[in-house]
C-alpha positions as CSV (number, residue, x, y, z in Angstrom):
1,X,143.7,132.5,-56.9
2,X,140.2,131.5,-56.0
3,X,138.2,134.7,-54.3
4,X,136.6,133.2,-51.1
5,X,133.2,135.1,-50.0
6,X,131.8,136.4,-47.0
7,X,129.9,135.1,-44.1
8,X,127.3,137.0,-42.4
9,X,125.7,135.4,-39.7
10,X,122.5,136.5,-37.8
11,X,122.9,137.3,-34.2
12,X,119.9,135.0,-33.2
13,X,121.6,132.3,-35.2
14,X,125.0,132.4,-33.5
15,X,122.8,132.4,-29.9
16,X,120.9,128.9,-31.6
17,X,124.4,127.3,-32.4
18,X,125.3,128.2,-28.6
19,X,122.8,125.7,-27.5
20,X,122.8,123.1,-30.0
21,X,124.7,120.0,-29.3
22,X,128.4,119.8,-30.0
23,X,128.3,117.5,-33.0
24,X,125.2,118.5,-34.4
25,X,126.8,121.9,-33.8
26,X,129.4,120.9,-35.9
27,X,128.0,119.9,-38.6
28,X,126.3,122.8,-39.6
29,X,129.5,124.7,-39.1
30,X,131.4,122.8,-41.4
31,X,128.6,123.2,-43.7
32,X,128.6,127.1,-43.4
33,X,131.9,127.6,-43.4
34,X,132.1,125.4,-46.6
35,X,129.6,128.0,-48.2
36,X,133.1,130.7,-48.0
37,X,135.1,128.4,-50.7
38,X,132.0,127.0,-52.5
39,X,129.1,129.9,-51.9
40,X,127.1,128.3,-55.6
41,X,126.1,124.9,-53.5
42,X,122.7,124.6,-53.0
43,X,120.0,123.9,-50.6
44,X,118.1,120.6,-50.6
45,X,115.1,123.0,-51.8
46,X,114.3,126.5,-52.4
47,X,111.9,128.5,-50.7
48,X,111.3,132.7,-51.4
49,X,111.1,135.0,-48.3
50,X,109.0,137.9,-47.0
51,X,110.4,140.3,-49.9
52,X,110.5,137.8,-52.7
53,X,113.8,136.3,-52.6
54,X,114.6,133.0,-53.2
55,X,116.5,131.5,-50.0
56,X,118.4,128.4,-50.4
57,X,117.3,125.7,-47.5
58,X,120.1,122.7,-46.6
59,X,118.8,120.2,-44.4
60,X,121.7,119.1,-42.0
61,X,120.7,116.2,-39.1
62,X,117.6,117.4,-37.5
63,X,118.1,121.4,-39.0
64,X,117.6,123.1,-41.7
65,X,119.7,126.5,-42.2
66,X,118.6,129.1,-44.7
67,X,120.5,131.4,-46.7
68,X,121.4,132.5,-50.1
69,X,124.8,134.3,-51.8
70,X,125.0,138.4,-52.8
71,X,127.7,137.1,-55.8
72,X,128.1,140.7,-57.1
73,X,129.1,141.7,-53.6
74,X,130.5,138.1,-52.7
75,X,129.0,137.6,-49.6
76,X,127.3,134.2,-48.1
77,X,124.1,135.3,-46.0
78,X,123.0,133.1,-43.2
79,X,119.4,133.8,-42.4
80,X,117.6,131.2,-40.3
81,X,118.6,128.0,-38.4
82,X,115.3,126.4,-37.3
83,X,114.0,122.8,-36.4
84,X,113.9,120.7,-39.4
85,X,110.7,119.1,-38.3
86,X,109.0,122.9,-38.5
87,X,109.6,122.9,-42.2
């Protein structure tokens, strides 16, 4: 039986989806939730954060949501959800 992971979402992030058009919306749902069954995909590129950790960055429509997987602890975090076009 395959072990799904966990999702941990930002606050600030959840309050971005609020505002974000239903099927852009959407998408990046689908993509987040699809991180719980499959948390080894990867970003369209990698980039490392303020303490040195590489993040994984997916570009979906016009967003780009950052995050990266804890695998001993099997956990999915979602860090950032920002304009595409301020990458």
């Amino acid at each position: 039986m395959p072990i799904s992971y966990e999702l941990y979402i930002r606050y600030e992030i959840y309050r971005l989806l609020r505002a974000i058009p239903r099927s852009g919306r959407d998408n990046i749902l689908s993509f987040i939730t699809s991180l719980r069954a499959d948390p080894f995909q990867t970003g369209d590129y990698t980039e490392s954060d303020s303490t040195g950790r590489y993040c994984q960055v997916r570009i979906i429509g016009k967003h780009a949501v950052y995050f990266w997987a804890d695998h001993p602890a099997k956990e999915v975090m979602i860090i950032d959800l920002i304009d595409a076009d301020q990458t």
